[in-house]
N, C-alpha and C positions, 0 to 999 in steps of 0.2 A: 465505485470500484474501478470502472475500466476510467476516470481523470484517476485515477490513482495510478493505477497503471502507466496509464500515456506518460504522464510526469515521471515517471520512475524511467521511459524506455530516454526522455530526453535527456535526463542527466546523464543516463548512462553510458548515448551517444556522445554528449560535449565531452564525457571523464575520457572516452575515446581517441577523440579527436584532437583534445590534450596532453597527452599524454605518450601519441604518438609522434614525437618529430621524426621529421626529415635526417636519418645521416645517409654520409656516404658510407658505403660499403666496400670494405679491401678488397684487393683485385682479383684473393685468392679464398675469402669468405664471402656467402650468399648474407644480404640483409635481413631488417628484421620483416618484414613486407613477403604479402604472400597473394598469388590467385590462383582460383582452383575452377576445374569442371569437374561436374562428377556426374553421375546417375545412378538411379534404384529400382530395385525390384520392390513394386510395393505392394502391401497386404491390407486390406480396409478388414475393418471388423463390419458388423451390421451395422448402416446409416440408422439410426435413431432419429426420428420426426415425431415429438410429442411422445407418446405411447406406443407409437409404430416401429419395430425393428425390420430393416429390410435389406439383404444380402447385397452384397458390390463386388463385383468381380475383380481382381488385380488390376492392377494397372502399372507402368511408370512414368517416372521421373528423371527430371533433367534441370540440372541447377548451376549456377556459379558462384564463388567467394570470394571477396577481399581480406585480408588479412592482415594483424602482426604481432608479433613474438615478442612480449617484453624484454629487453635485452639485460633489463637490472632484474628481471626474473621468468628465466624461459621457461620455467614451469607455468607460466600461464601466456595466451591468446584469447583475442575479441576480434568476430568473423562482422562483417555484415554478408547475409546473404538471400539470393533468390533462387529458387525453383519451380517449376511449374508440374502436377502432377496432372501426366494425359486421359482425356478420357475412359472413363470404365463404365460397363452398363449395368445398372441395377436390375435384381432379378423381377421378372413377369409374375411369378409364381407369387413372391412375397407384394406386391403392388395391388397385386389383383384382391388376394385375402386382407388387405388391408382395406383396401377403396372398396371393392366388388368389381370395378373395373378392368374388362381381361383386353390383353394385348398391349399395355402401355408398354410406350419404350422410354427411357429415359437414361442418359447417360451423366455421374459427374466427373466435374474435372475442376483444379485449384490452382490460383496464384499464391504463391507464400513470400513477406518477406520478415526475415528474422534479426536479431541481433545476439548472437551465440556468445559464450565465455567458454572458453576451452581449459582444461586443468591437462598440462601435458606431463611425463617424465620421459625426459629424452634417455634412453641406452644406445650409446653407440649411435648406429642407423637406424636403428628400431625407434619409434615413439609411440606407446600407446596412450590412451586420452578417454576422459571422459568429459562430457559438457553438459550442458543446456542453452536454450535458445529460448526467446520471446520476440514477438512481433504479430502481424496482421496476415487475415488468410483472408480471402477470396472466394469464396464457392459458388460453383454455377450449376446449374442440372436444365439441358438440351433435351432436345426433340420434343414428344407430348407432353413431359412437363418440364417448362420453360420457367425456371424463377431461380434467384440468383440472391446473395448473401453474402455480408462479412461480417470480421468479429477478430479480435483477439485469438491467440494460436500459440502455443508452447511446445515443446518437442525436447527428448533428454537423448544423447549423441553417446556412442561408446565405440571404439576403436582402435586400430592400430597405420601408423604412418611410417612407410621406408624410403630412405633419402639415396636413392639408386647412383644420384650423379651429384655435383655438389649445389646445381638450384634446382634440383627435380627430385620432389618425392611424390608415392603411390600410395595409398591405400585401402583399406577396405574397414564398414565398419557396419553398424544396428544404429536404428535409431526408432523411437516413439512419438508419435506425430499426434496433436489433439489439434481440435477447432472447434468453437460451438456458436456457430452464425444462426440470427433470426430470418429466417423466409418468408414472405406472407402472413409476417404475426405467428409463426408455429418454431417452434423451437428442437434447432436441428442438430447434432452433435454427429462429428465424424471424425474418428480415430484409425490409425493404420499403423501397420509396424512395416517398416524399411529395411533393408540389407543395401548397400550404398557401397560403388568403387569410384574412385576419382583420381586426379592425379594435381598437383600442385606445383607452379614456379614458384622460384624463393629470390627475393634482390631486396 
């Protein structure tokens, strides 16, 4: 599954990278090329290890994008992007009932990188969107337990973008984050739900 995978993320890259030329852009319209920062407010559900459910506090997030806007059809964009989601401490309480082990500290935190498809309808200024994403997460988990993981990562993106100026738009949007990395042979699944503002040049 995950050589199926990968092979599916490489085409999907080259169809990208194809398909994107180079034009210039009029003096007085922004291109089809886009980059963004953004950050989130993010929401873990309970990390899952095996049979173990165990609380994670919020945390967030700080990402970038590349971008571009088919020009033979804006209603669709393909992102690459990365984000990194900051440290959050998993609860004591749930650690302890699980191990027996009381006072662990342990904190996680993720590298993600994705390759989104964006389904847009531009109105006007306004543009709202929905997507999805595929690519590779990262997971680590610090202090007393030290062990580290990756794997395959998907997320579905929904939102709204406004073009304030004529290469700057802002937005805000939700999005659903999954990953499920092996650690030490134990199999770990961690999901979160996002709320994301960003803001985006366009040339």
């Amino acid at each position: 599954m995950k050589r199926i995978l990968g092979s599916a993320v490489v085409v999907l890259l080259a169809l990208f990278l194809v398909m994107a030329p180079v034009q210039t852009a009029k003096a007085a319209e922004a291109g089809p090329f886009y980059v963004g920062v953004f950050g989130a407010y993010v929401m873990p559900q309970d990390l899952e290890i095996e049979s173990a459910e165990i609380g994670v506090d919020e945390a967030f997030m700080a990402g970038l994008k590349f971008g571009y806007i088919f020009p033979q059809a804006k209603w669709f964009a393909m992102e690459l992007e990365y984000n990194h989601i900051f440290a959050s401490e998993l609860d004591k309480n749930d650690i302890e009932k699980e191990t027996g082990f009381a006072n662990v500290k342990s904190e996680a935190s993720l590298n993600n990188l994705f390759l989104n498809f964006i389904f847009r309808y531009p109105v006007d200024k306004w543009v709202p969107y929905i997507g999805v994403g595929i690519g590779w997460s990262w997971l680590e988990l610090s202090d007393d337990i030290d062990q580290s993981g990756d794997d395959w990562a998907w997320q579905a993106l929904i939102g709204v973008d406004y073009q304030f100026a004529p290469n700057w738009s802002a937005g805000i949007g939700a999005r659903y984050f999954s990953t499920n990395p092996d650690i030490e042979d134990a199999d770990v699944e961690y999901t979160a739900w996002m709320v994301t503002l960003g803001v985006n040049y366009h040339f």
